[in-house]
N, C-alpha and C positions, 0 to 999 in steps of 0.2 A: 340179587340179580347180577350176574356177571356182566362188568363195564367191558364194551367193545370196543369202544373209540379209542385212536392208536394214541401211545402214548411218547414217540420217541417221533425226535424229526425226521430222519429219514421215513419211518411210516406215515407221517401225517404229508411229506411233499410227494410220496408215491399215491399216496391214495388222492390227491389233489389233483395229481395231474392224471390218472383213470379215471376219474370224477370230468375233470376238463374234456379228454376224450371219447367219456362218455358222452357227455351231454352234444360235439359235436357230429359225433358218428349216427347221432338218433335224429339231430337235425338232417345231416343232408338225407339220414334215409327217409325219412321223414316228407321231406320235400320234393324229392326220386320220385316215392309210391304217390302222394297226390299229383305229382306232375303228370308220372306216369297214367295215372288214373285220368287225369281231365282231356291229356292228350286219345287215350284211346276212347273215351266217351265222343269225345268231341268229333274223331274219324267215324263212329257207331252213327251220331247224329245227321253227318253225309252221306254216309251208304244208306241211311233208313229218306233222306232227302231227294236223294240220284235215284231209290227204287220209288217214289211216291206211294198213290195209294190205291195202285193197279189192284193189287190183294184185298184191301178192303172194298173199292168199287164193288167190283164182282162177290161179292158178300148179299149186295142191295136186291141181287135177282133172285135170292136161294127163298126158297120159303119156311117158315115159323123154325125154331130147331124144335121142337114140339111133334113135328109132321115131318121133319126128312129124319133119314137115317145116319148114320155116324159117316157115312162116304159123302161128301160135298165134290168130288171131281167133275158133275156135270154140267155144275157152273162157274166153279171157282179158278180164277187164271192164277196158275202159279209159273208163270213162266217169268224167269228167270229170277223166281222167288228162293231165296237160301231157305234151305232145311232150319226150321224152327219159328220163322217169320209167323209173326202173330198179327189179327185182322179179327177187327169186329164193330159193327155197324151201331149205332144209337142213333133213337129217335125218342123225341121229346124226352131224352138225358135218361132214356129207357135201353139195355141192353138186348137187340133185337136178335144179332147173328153175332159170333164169334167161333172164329178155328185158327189151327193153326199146322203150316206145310212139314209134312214130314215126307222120308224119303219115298214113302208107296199113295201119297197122292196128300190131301189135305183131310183133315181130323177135325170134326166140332167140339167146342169144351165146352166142359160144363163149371159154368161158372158161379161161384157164392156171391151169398147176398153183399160182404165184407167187398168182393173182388170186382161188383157192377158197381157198388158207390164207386171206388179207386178211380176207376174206368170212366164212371158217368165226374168228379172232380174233375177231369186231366182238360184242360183250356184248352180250345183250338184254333190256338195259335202258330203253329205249323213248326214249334219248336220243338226238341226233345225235353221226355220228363220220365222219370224213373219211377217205376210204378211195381211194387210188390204182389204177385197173383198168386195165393194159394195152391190155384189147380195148379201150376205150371211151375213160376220161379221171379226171379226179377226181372225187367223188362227195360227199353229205354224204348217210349212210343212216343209216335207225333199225332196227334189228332187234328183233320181238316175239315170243315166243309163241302157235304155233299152239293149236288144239282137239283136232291130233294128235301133239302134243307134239313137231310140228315147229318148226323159226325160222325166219320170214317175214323178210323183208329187202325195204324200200323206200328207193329213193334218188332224188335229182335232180342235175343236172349243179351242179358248182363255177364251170362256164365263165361264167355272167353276173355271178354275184360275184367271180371273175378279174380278171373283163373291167372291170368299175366302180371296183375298187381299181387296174389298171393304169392305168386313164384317167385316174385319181384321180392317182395318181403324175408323169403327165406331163405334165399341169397345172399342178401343183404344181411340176415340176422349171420349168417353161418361167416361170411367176409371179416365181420366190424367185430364176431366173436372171436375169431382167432387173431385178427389184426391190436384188438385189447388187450387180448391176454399175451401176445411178443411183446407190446409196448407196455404193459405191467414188467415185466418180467427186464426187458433189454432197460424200462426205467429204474428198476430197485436198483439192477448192478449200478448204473451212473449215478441214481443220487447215493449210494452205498462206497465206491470211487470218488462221487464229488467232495463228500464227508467226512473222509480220510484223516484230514488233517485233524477235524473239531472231535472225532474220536481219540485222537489221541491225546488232544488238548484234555477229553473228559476223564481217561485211563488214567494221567497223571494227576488231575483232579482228586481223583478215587483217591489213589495210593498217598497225598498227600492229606487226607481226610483220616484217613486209618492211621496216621501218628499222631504220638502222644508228644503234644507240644506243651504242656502244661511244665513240665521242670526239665531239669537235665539235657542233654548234648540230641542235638538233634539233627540228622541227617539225611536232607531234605533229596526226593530221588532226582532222576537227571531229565533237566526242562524238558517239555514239549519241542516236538519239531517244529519249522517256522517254514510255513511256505509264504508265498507271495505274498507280499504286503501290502499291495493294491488292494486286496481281496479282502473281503469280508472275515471270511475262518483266518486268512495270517494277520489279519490285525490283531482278531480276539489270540492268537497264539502270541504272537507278540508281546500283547500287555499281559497278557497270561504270565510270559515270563519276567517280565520285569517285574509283576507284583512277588511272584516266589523271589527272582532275588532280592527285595529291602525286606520279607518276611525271614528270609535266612541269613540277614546282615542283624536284624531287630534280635533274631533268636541266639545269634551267637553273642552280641553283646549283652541279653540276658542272661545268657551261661555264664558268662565271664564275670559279669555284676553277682549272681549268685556261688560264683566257686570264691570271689573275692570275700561276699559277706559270707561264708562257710569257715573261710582260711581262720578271719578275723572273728570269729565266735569261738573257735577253737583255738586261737590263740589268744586270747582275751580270756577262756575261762579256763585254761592252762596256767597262765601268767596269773590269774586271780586265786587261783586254789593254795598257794603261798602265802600270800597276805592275809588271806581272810581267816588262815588256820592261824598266822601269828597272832589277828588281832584277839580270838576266839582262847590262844591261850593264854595270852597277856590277860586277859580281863580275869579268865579262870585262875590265875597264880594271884593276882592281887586280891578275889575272892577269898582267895583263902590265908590273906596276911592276918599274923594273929592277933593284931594291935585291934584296937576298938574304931568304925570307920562310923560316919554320919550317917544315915538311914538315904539320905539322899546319893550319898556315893554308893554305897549298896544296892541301890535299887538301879543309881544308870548303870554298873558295872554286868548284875544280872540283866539289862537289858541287853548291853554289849553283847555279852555272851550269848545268848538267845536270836540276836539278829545274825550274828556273825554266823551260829551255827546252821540259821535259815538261808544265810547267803550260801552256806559253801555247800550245801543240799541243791540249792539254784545251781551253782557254777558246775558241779557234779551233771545235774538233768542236759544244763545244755551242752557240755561237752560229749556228753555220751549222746545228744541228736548230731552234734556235730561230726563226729565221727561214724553214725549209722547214713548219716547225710552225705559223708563222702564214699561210702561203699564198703566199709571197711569188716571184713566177716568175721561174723561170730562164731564162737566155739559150735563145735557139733558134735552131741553125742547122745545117746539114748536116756530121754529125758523119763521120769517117771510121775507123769500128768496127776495122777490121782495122789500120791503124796505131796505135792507142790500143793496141790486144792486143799488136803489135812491141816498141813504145817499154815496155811497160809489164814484159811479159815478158824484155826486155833489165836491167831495171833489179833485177828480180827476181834473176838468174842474177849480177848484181853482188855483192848482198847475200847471197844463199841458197846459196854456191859449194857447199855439201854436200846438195843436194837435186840429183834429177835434173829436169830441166824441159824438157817435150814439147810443141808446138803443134801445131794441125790447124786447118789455113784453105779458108774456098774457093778457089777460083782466082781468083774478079770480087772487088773490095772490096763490105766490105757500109758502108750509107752508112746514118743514123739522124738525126731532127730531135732537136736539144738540145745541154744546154750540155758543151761538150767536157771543160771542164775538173774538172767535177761528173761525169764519166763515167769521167777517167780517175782522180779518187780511187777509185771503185766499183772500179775493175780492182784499183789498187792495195790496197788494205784487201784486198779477197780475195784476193793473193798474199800480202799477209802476214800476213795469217790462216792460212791454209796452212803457210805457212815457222815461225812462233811457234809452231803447236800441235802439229807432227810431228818425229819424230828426225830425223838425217841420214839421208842415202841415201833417201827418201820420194822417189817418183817424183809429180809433178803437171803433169796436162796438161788445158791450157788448149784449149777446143771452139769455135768462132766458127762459126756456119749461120747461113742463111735459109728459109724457105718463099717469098720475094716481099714477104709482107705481114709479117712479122713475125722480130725478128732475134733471134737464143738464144743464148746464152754461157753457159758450163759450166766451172766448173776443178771440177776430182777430184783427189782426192790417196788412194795406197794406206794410208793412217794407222793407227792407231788407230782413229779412229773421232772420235765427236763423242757423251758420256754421252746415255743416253735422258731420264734427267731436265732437264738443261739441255736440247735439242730447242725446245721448245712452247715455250722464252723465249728463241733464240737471238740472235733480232732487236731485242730489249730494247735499254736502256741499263742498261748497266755490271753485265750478262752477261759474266761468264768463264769460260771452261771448266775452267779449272783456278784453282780461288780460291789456291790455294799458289803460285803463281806470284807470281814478284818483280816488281814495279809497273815497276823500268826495262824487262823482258823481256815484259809480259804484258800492256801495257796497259791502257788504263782502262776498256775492255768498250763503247767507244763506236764501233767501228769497222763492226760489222754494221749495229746500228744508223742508221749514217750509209749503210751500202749500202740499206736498205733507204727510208730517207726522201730517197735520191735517186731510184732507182727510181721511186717510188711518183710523186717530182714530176715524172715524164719518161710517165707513165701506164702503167707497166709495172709487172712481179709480181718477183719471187725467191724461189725455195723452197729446202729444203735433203731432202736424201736421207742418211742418215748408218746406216752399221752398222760392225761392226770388218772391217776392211780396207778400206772404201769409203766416201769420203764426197764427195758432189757438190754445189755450188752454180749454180742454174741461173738465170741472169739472163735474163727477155723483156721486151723495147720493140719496140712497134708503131710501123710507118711504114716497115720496111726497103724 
């Protein structure tokens, strides 16, 4: 069911104040038509008083209406009787004569059984009472006190005091409906004018909501206008802008904190890529001295060598984030997707002989713009991402499609799984799945990471799909 109710302030204080209008405009009419109404009953009550009960008197002489015929003028005084004037005699609360003046002389009615109860009701007490007659219409009669201890009953039609509170009414409706619908219309434009300012407080809102304030240089648009600050909207405009400017003071000293720690990771694993290739050869040359060494100096010298070579693997990943971190572009050139997937998958079933390894290719090569060599690490890290986190016997099969415009690559592996908590950090740096993992087997948590900030430099996405038994990675770049 579609929701009516407005949902914006300008609609909800326009529709308040036609609401308000309404409810006043129904009052005074409201009050008009019964006024109107009691005032003209009440003048009906004097003219049926000022005429007495000459009409009905002259009722008392007629005989049975049983035995006359429908003309009563030879004994009924209708002088200075109005057209409609109604008369009718009771005795013992019994309807004996009733007629009424019309313009070629007086009329007997015939009245229902429904119409002499009403009739035989009405007190007489010499005031007016409104009394519904069937044969005829409505009525306002007075009932008095005959000389023969009968009750006279004089009435006059309801229908012109109907008639003047109806007219009264739709007058009234036709006034208060055009008078609403100016003052709907003349209120939207002013509260649509009054809210000017809070519009634009909310348009800059918007536009500030649609940036990506997460990393990088941020360039927040230009404040809201500031009306009156007495005022309700230039206050909220006001603080409005003062919150953008300490959020655009906060953002630029985060840019700066992280272009700082960018500089210094790349200058750090720069400056490290020297040492750690000397200590890496130093241990390698002493390896291979020909004298006879202790099994102890042996084993730390291959340890040497072994960490050194994992360090300078380290210092390599994050230089190369460090550099896709500062913007820095990579080669472009027609890359060949399905030979990267061959070559890569081959090197895998080298390494991973206790996994099963599946591929599923198109038939055409799929061809991609960028740098090859930053594509086939991608491949790679996610094989053995794959091969590091699953048992043996883990079957994984590599996916390589196109639609035309765009190429998608998928490995899946039956695993474990991939924990839900690590998930929403898997693309981090130095994200592990398994923190108990030994640093020669488990790496330094820098390998998604690197899938994903190459990716991202090729204009493409990677997501991950993970439960137990199924875990997918889905590689897309645009251009296939």
């Amino acid at each position: 069911m579609r929701d009516l109710r407005p949902h914006t302030l300008r609609a909800r204080l326009t529709l308040g104040l036609l609401v308000l209008l309404t409810v006043s405009c129904a009052a005074v009419g409201l009050a008009a038509v019964v006024e109107l109404n009691g005032f003209l009953t009440s003048r009906l009550d004097e003219q049926l008083t000022e005429t007495g009960n000459r009409f009905a008197v002259s009722l008392e002489h007629k005989g049975e209406p049983e035995k006359d015929d429908h003309d009563g003028d030879e004994h009924a005084d209708t002088r200075r009787q109005a057209t409609g004037t109604f008369g009718a005699r009771l005795v013992d609360g019994t309807v004996t004569n009733a007629a009424v003046v019309r313009p070629t002389g007086t009329l007997n009615v015939d009245l229902t059984a429904a119409d002499r109860e009403r009739l035989a009701a009405v007190p007489a007490d010499g005031r007016g009472h409104s009394v519904g007659l069937s044969a005829l219409d409505d009525y306002r009669v007075i009932a008095t006190r005959g000389l023969d201890g009968d009750v006279l009953i004089t009435g006059m039609p309801l229908e012109p005091v109907e008639a003047a509170v109806h007219r009264l009414e739709l007058v009234a409706g036709i006034v208060f409906g055009a008078a609403l619908t100016a003052a709907g219309v003349a209120g939207a434009l002013w509260v649509r004018w009054s809210l000017r300012p809070l519009s634009r407080v909310a348009a800059t809102a918007t536009r500030v909501s649609e940036l990506p304030l997460a990393s990088g240089e941020v360039a927040l648009p230009p404040r809201a206008p500031e009306s009156d600050p007495r005022g309700e909207v230039g206050r909220v405009a006001g603080a409005f802008n003062r919150m953008l400017g300490h959020v655009e003071d906060a953002l630029t000293k985060r840019h700066a904190s992280e272009e700082r720690l960018r500089s210094f990771a790349a200058d750090a694993s720069h400056e490290l890529r020297t040492p750690v290739a000397s200590v890496r050869g130093h241990a390698e040359l002493a390896l291979l001295h020909p004298g006879p060494l202790p099994p102890e100096i042996t084993r730390a010298l291959q340890r040497i060598a072994a960490e050194s070579t994992r360090m300078g693997a380290m210092v390599d990943d994050l230089l190369l984030l460090a550099r896709l971190d500062a913007g820095r572009p990579l080669e472009t050139a027609p890359v060949d997707l399905t030979r990267l997937v061959l070559d890569a998958l081959t090197d895998a079933r080298a390494t991973g002989s206790g996994h099963r390894w599946e591929l599923d290719l198109p038939e055409d090569p799929v061809t991609v713009p960028g740098d090859a060599h930053r594509l086939q690490q991608v491949l790679a890290n996610l094989l053995s991402n794959a091969r590091l986190h699953t048992p043996a016997g883990t079957k994984v099969t590599v996916t390589l499609e196109t639609d035309g415009s765009t190429a998608s690559l998928k490995v899946h592996d039956d695993g474990p799984g991939i924990p839900e908590d690590i998930q929403p950090g898997v693309f981090e740096r130095f994200t592990r799945a398994d923190r108990s993992t030994k640093a020669e087997t488990g790496g330094a948590g820098l390998g998604l990471s690197i899938v994903a900030a190459v990716v991202e430099a090729h204009g493409g996405s990677v997501t991950l799909e993970s439960g137990p038994g199924s875990t997918t990675f889905t590689v897309r770049i645009d251009g296939a």
